[in-house]
VOPAGU-2260 file (C-alpha; in pm, 1 decimal, decimal comma):
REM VOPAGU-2260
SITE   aa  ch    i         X         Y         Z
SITE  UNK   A    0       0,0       0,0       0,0
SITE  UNK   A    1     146,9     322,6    -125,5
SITE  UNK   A    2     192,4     547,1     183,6
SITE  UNK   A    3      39,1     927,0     132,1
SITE  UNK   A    4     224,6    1201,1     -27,2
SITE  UNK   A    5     359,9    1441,6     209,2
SITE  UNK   A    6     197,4    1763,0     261,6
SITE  UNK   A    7     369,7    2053,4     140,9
SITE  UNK   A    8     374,1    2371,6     259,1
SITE  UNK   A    9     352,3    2688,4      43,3
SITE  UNK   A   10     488,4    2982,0     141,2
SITE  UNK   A   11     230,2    3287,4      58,9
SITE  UNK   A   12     353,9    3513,8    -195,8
SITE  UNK   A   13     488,5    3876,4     -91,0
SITE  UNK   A   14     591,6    4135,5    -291,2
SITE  UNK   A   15     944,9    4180,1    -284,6
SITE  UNK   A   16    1139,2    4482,7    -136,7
SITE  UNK   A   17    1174,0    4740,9    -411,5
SITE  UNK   A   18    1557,7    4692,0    -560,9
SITE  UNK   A   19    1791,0    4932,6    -465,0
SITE  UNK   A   20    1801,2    5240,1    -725,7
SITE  UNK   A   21    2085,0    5251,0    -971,2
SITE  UNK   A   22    2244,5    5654,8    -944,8
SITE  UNK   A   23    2462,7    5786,0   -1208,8
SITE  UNK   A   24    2838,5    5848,1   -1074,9
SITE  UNK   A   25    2892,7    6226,6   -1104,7
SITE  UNK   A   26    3165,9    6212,8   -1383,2
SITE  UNK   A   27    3396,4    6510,8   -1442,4
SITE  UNK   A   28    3586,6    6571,0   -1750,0
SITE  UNK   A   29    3919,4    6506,3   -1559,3
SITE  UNK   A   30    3860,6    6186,8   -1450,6
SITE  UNK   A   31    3783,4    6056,9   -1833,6
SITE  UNK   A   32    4137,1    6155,2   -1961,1
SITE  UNK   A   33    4487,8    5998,9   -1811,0
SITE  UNK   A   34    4603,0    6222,9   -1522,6
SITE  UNK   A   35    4896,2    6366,5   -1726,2
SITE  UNK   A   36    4636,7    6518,1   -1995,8
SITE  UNK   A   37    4446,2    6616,4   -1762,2
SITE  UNK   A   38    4738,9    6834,4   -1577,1
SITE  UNK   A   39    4881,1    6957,7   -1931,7
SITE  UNK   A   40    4507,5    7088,6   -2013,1
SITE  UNK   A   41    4521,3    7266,6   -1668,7
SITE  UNK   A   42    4851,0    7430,6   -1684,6
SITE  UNK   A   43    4718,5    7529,9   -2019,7
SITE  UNK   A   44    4411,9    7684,0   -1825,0
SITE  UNK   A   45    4167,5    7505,1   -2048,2
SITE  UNK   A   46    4026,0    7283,4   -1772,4
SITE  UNK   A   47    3776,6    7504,9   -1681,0
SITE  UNK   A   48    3636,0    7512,1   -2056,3
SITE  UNK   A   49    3667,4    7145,5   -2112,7
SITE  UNK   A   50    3467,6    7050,6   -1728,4
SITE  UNK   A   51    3187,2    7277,4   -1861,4
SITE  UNK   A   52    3178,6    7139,6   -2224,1
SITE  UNK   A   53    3187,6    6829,7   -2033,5
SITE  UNK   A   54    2855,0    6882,5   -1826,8
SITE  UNK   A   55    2721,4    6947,5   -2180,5
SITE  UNK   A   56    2833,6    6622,2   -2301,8
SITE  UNK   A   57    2764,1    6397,6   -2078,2
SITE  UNK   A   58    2393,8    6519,9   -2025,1
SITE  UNK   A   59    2389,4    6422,1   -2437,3
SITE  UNK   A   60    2504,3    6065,0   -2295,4
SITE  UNK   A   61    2270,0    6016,3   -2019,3
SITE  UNK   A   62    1983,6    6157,9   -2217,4
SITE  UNK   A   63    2013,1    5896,2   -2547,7
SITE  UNK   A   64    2078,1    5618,5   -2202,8
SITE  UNK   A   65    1759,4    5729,8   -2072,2
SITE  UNK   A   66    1530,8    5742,0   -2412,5
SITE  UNK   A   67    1697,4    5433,7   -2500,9
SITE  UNK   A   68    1603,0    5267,9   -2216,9
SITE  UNK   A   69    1255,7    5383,9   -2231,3
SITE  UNK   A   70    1186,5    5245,3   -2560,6
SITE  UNK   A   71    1349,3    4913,1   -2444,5
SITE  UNK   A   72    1169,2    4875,7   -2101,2
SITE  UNK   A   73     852,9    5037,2   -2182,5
SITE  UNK   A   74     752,1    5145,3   -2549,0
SITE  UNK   A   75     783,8    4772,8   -2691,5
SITE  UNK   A   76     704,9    4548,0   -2377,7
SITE  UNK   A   77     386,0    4743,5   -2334,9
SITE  UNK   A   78     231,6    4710,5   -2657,7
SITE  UNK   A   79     379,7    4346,1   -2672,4
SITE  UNK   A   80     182,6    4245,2   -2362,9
SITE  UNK   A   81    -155,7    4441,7   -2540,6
SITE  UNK   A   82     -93,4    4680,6   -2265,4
SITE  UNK   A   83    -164,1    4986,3   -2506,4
SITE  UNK   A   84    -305,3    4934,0   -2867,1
SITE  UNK   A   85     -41,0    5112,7   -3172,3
SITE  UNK   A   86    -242,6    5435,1   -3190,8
SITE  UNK   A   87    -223,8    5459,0   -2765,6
SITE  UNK   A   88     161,3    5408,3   -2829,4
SITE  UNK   A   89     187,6    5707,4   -3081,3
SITE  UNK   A   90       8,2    5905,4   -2865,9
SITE  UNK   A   91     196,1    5840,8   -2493,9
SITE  UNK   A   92     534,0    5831,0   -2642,4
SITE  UNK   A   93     491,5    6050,9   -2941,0
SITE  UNK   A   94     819,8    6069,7   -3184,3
SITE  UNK   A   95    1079,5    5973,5   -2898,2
SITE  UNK   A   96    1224,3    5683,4   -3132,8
SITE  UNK   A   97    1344,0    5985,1   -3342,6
SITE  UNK   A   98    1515,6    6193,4   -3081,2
SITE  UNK   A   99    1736,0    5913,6   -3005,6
SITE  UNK   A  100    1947,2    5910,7   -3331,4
SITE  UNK   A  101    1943,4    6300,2   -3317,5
SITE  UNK   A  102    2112,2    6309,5   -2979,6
SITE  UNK   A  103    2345,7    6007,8   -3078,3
SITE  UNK   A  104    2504,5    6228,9   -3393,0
SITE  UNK   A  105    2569,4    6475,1   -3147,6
SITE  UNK   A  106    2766,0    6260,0   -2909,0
SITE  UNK   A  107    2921,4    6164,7   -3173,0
SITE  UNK   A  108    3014,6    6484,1   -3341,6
SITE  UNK   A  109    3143,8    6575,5   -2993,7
SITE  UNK   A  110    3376,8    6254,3   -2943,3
SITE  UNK   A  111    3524,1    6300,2   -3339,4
SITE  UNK   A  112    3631,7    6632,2   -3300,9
SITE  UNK   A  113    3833,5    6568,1   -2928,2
SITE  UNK   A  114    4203,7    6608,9   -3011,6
SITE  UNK   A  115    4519,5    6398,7   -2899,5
SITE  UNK   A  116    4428,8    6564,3   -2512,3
SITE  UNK   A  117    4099,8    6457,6   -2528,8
SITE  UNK   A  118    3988,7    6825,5   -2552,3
SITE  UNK   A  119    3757,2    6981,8   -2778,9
SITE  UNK   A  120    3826,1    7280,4   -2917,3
SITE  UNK   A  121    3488,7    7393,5   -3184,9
SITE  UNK   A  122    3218,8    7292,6   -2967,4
SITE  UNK   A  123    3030,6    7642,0   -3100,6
SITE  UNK   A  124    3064,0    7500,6   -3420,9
SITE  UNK   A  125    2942,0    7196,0   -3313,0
SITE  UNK   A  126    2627,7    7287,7   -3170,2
SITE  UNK   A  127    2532,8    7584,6   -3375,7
SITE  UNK   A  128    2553,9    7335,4   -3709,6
SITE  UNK   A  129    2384,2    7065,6   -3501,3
SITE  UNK   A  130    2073,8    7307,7   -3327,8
SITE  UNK   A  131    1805,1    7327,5   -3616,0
SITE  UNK   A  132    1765,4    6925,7   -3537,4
SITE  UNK   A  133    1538,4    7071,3   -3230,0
SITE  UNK   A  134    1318,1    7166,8   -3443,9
SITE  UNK   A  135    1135,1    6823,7   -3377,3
SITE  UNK   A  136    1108,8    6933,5   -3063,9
SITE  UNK   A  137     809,5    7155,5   -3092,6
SITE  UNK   A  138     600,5    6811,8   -3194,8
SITE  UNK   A  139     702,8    6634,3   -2928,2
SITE  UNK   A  140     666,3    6906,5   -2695,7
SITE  UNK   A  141     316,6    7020,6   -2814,0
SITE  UNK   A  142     174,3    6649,3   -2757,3
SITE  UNK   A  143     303,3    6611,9   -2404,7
SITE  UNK   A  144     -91,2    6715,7   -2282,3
SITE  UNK   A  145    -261,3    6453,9   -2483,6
SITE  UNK   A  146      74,5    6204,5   -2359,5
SITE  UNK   A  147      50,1    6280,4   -1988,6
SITE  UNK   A  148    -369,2    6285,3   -1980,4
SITE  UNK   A  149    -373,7    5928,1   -2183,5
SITE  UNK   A  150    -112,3    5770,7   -1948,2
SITE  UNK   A  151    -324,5    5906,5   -1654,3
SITE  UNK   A  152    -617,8    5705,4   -1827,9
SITE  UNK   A  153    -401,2    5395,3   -1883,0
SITE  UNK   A  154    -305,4    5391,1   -1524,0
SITE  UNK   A  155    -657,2    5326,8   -1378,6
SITE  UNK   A  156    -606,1    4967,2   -1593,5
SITE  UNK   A  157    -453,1    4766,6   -1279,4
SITE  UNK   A  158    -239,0    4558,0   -1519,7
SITE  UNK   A  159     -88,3    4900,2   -1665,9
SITE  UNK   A  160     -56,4    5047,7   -1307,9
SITE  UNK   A  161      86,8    4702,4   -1194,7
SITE  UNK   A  162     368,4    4686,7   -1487,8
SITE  UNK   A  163     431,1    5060,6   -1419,3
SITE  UNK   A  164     468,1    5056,6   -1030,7
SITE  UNK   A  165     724,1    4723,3   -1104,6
SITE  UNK   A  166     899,3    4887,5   -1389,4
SITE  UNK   A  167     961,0    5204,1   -1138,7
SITE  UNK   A  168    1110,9    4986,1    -836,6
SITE  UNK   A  169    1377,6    4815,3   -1051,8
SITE  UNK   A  170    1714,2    4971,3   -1027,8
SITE  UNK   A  171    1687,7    5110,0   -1386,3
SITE  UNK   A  172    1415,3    5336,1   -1291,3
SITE  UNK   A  173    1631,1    5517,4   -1046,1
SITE  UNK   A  174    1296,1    5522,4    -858,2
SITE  UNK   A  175    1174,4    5771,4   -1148,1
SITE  UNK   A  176     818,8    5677,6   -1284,2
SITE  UNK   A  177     718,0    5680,8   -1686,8
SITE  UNK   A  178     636,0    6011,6   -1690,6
SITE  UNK   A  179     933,8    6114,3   -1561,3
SITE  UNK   A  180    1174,5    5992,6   -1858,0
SITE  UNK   A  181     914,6    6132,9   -2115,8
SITE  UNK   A  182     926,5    6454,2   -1959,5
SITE  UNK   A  183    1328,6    6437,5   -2005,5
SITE  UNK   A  184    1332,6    6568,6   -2334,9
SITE  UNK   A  185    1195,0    6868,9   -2254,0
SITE  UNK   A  186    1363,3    6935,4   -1972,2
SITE  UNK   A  187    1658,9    6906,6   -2103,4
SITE  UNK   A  188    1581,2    7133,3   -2406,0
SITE  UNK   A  189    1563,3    7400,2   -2214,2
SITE  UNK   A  190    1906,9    7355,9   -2037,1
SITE  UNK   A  191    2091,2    7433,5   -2370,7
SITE  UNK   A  192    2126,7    7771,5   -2332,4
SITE  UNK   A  193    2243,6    7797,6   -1983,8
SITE  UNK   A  194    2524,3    7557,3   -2066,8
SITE  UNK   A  195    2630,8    7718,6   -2293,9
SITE  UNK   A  196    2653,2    8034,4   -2127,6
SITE  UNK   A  197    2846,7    7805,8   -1867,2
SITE  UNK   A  198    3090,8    7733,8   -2162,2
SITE  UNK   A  199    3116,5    8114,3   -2288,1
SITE  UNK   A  200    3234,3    8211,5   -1892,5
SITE  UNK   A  201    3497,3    7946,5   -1867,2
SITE  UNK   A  202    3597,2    8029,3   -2239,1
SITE  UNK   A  203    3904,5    8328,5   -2295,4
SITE  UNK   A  204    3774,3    8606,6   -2426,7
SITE  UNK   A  205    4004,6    8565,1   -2709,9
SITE  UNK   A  206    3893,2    8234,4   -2832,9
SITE  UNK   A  207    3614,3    8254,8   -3189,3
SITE  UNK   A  208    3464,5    7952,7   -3058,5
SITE  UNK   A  209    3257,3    8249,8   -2827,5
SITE  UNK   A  210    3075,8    8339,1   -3161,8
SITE  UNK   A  211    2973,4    8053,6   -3269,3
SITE  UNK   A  212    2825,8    7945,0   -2911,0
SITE  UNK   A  213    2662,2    8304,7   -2918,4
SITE  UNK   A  214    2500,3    8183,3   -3262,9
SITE  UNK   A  215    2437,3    7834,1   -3144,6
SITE  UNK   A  216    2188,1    8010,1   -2807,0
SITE  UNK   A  217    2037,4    8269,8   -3009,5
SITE  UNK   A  218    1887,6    7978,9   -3253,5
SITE  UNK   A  219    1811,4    7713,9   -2927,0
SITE  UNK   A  220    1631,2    7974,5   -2762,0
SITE  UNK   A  221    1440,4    8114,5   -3070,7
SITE  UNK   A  222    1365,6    7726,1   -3106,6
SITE  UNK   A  223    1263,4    7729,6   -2760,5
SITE  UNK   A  224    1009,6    8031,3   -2810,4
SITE  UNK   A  225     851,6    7864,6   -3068,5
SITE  UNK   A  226     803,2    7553,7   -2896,6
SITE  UNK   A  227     659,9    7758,2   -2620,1
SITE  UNK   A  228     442,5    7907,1   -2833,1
SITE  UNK   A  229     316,2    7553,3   -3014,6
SITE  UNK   A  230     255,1    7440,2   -2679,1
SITE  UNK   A  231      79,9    7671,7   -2553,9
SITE  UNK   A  232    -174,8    7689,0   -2832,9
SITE  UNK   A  233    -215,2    7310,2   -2833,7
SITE  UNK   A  234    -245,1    7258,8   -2447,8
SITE  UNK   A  235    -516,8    7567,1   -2457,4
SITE  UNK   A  236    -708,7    7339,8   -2719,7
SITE  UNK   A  237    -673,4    7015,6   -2506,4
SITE  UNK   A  238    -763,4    7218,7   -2210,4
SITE  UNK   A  239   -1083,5    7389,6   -2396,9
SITE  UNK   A  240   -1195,0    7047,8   -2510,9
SITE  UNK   A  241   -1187,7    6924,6   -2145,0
SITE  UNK   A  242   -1442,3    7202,2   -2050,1
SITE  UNK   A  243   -1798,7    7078,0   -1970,0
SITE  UNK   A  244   -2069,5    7350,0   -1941,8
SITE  UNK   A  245   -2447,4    7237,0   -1771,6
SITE  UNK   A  246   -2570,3    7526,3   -2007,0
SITE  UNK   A  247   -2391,7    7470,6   -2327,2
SITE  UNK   A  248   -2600,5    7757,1   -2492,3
SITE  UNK   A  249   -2425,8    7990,8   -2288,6
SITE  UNK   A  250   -2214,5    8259,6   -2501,9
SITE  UNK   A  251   -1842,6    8230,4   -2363,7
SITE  UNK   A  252   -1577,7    8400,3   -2429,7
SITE  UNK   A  253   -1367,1    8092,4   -2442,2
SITE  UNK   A  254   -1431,8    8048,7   -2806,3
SITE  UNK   A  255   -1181,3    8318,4   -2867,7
SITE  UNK   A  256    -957,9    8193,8   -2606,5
SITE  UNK   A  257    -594,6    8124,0   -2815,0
SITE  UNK   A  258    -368,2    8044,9   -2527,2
SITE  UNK   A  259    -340,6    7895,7   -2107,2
SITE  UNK   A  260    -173,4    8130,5   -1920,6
SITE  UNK   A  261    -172,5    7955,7   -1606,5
SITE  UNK   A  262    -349,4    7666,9   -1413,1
SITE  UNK   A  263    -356,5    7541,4   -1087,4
SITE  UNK   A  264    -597,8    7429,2    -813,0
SITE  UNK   A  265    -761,0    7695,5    -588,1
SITE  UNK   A  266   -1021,8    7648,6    -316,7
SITE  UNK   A  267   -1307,4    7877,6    -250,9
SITE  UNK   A  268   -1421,4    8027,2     136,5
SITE  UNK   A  269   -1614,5    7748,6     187,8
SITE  UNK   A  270   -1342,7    7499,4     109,0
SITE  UNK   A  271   -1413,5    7361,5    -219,8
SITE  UNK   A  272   -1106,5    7294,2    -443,4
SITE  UNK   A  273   -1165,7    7447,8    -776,2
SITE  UNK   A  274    -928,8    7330,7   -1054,2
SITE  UNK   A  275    -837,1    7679,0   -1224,2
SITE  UNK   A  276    -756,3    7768,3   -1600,0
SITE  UNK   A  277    -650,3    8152,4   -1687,4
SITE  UNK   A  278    -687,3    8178,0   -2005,6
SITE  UNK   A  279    -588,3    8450,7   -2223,4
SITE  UNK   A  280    -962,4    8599,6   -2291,2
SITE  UNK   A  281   -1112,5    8486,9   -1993,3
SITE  UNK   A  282   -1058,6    8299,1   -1622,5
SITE  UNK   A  283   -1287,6    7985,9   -1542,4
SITE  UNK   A  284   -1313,7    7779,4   -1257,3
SITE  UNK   A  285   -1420,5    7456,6   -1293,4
SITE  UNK   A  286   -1441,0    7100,7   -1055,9
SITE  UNK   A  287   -1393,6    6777,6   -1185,4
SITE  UNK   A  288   -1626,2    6556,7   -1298,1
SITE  UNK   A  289   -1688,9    6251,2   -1534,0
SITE  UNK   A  290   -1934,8    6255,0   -1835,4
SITE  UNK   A  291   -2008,0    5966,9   -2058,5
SITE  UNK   A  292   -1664,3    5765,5   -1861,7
SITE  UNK   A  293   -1494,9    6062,6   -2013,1
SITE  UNK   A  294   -1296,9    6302,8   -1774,8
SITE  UNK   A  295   -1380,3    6685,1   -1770,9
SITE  UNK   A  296   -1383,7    6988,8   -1588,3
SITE  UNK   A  297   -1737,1    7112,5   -1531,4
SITE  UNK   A  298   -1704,1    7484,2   -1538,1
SITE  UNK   A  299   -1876,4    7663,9   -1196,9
SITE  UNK   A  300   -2017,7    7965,5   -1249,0
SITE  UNK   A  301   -1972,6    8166,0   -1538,8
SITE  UNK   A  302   -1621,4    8245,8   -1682,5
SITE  UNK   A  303   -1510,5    8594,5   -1626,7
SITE  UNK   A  304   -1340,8    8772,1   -1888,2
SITE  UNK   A  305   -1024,8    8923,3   -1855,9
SITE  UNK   A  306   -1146,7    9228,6   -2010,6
SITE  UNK   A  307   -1404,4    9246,3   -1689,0
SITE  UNK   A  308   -1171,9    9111,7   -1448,8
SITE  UNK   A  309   -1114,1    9281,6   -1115,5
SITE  UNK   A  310    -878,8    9123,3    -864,8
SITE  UNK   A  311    -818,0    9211,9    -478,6
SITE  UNK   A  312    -562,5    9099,4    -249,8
SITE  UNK   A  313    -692,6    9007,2     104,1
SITE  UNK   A  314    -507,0    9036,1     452,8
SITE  UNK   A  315    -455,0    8694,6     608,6
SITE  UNK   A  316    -765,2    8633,4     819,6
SITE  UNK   A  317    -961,6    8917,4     671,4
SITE  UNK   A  318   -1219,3    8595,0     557,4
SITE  UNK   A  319   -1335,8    8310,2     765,9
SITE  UNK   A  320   -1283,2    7968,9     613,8
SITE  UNK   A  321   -1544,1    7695,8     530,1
SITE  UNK   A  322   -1894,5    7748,2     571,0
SITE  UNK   A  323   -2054,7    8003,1     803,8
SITE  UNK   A  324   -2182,4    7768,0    1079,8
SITE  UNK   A  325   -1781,9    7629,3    1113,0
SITE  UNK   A  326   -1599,4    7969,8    1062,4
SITE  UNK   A  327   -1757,6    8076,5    1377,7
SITE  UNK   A  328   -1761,5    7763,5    1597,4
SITE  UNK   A  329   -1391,2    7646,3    1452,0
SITE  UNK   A  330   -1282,2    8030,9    1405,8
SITE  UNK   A  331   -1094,3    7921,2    1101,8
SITE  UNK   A  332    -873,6    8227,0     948,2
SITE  UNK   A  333    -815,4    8230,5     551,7
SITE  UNK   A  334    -471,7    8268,8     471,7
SITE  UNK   A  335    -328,5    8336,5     124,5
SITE  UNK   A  336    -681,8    8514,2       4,1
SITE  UNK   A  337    -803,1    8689,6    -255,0
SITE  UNK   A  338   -1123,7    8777,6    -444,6
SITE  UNK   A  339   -1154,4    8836,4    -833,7
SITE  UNK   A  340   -1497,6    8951,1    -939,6
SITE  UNK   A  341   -1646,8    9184,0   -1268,0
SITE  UNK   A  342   -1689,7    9510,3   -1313,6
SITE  UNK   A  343   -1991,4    9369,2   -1550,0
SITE  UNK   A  344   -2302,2    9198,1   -1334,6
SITE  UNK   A  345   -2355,6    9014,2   -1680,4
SITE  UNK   A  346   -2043,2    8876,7   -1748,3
SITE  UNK   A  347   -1935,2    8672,4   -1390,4
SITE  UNK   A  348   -1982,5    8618,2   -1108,4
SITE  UNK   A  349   -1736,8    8680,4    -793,6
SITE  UNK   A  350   -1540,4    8483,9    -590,7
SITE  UNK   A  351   -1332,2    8441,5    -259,9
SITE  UNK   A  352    -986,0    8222,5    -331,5
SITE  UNK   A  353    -722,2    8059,5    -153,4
SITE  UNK   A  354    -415,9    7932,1    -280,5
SITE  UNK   A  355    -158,8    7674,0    -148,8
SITE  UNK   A  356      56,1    7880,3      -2,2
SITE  UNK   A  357     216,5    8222,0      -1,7
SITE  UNK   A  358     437,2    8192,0    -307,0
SITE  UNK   A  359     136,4    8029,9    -493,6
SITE  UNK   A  360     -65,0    8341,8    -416,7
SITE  UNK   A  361     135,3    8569,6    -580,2
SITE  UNK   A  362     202,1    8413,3    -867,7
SITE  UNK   A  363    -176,0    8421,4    -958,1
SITE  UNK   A  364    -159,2    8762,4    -864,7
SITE  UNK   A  365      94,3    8880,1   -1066,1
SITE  UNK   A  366     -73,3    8629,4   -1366,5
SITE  UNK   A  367    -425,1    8770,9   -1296,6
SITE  UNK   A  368    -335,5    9129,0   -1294,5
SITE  UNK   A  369     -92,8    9077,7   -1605,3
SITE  UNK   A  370    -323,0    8927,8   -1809,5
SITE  UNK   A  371    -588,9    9225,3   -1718,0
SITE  UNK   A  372    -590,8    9459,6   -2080,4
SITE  UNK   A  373    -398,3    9808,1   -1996,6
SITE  UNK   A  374    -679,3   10032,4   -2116,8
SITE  UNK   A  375    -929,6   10243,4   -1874,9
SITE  UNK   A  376   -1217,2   10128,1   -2066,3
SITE  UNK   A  377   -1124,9    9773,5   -2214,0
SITE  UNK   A  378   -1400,3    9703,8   -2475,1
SITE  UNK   A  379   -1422,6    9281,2   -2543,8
SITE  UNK   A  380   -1320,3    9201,5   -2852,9
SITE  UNK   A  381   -1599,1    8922,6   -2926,7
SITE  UNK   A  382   -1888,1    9154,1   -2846,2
């Protein structure tokens, strides 16, 4: 007689302790050459020059590291495991497979032009031949509010939220989520300029390379504008299209609204957060909502235009908090206050804000008042 099998005993599963982060060794220009280069190029005085150009460089290498890796570990895994269909893909991760060979030629243009030191001696050149390749930027750019609010979709799928939360606590994460590496690009675009300024103050005064990095900022940064610009315009689009109105008859001026100047979420004296969009034509406050399992902002109240706009600093605890019953019993102060109204009855209604914190306050301020039309008698243009 065959005597039983012996029980086994399974050990319940449990998610494993996030891997320790991989971080990038800060690398210096002097400790890629041999030592004696490295003290010929600083009795020479170029040290200075070559560390900065350096910086430069090796953000070029991290950055095709970091897109690399992100079509590796994300872009083809997810749409291998049906995570997100092609046209998802597109949208999410936009042209990223073609920045990669873009900031490749760079690195290598930088690396074929080092001489027997090690040092490179055109990097104006370099750069100011290499720049109109950002171009492409202002696509990628200008789709990042359609990326970001499609992967915030995605993420309420727990098999995409599950493959994203284990894809950030592996070591080649660095403990940075998706979102993070997509925004890279961007980031980085913007850095151009001030290292090369970096370059130009550790650079002799004497040296022509100055003219061509000169050459090589004003183009980056009139790319940048333009980018700016393209983004702008698309994100007020996205933005408008996210706008839900209860009375859609309503006449707003957000039909001639052409660019977001700011956004961020306020909360009124009763202690309602309102998510809030300055536009250039008009301001509207809005809460979130969900219509048809579609996301939106329903707007509250009636936008105010800009051209009707009135805006008052308050005095910390010049307005109780929350509603009238608990201001007096809880004697809650507003801090960080302030009121915008109209100076039409017909065009908006007015209302008490508070902001996050001091800082956050003024910067509405200063974007509230700044968008407000310099004339006495400001005359909308849509009526």
């Amino acid at each position: 007689m065959p005597s039983p099998a012996p029980k086994q005993s399974h050990t319940p599963y449990r998610k494993p302790q996030p891997a320790k982060s991989v971080r990038r060794p800060s690398k210096l220009f002097s400790d890629s050459v041999d030592g004696s280069l490295a003290n010929l190029l600083r009795e020479s005085g170029q040290i200075k020059r070559q560390e900065a150009i350096h910086e430069l460089y090796q953000g070029e290498v991290e950055l095709v590291e970091d897109l690399s890796m992100v079509k590796k570990i994300y872009y083809d895994p997810m749409k291998l495991l049906n995570l997100i269909t092609e046209e998802e893909s597109k949208k999410i991760f936009g042209i990223i497979e073609e920045l990669v060979p873009l900031h490749k030629d760079l690195v290598q243009k930088i690396n074929q032009s080092r001489n027997e030191l090690g040092a490179v001696e055109n990097i104006g050149k370099i750069i100011n031949d290499w720049s109109p390749c950002l171009k492409s930027y202002t696509q990628y750019c200008a789709n990042q509010s359609f990326a970001k609010s499609l992967l915030d979709e995605k993420k309420e799928n727990p098999k995409v939220r599950d493959f994203l939360q284990r894809c950030q606590e592996s070591p080649f994460s660095r403990k940075l989520d998706l979102w993070s590496f997509l925004d890279v690009p961007r980031s980085k675009l913007v850095k151009y300029p001030l290292l090369l300024k970096n370059i130009i103050k550790k650079t002799s005064e004497h040296n022509n390379d100055i003219i061509d990095i000169q050459s090589a900022i004003t183009r980056i940064e009139a790319i940048i504008n333009n980018v700016d610009q393209e983004t702008g315009r698309v994100k007020c689009d996205f933005t408008l299209s996210r706008l839900d109105f209860l009375d859609e008859s309503t006449e707003s001026c957000l039909d001639y609204c052409t660019t977001l100047l700011c956004e961020g979420i306020l909360r009124n004296s009763r202690g309602t957060k309102l998510n809030t969009f300055l536009f250039d034509k008009c301001l509207v406050l809005t809460r979130p909502a969900t219509r048809n399992n579609r996301f939106c902002y329903q707007v509250y109240r009636q936008p105010i235009p800009v051209c009707h706009l009135i805006v008052e600093d308050l005095k910390d605890g010049e307005v109780k908090m929350g509603s009238f019953r608990a201001s007096i019993i809880q004697n809650k102060d507003g801090k960080n206050m302030f009121k915008v109204s109209s100076d039409n009855p017909g065009q908006g209604a007015s209302h008490t804000l508070q902001a996050s914190s001091e800082h956050d306050k003024r910067q509405w301020l200063q974007c509230l008042r700044s968008a407000i039309p310099k004339k006495t008698k400001a005359i909308c243009n849509w009526q």
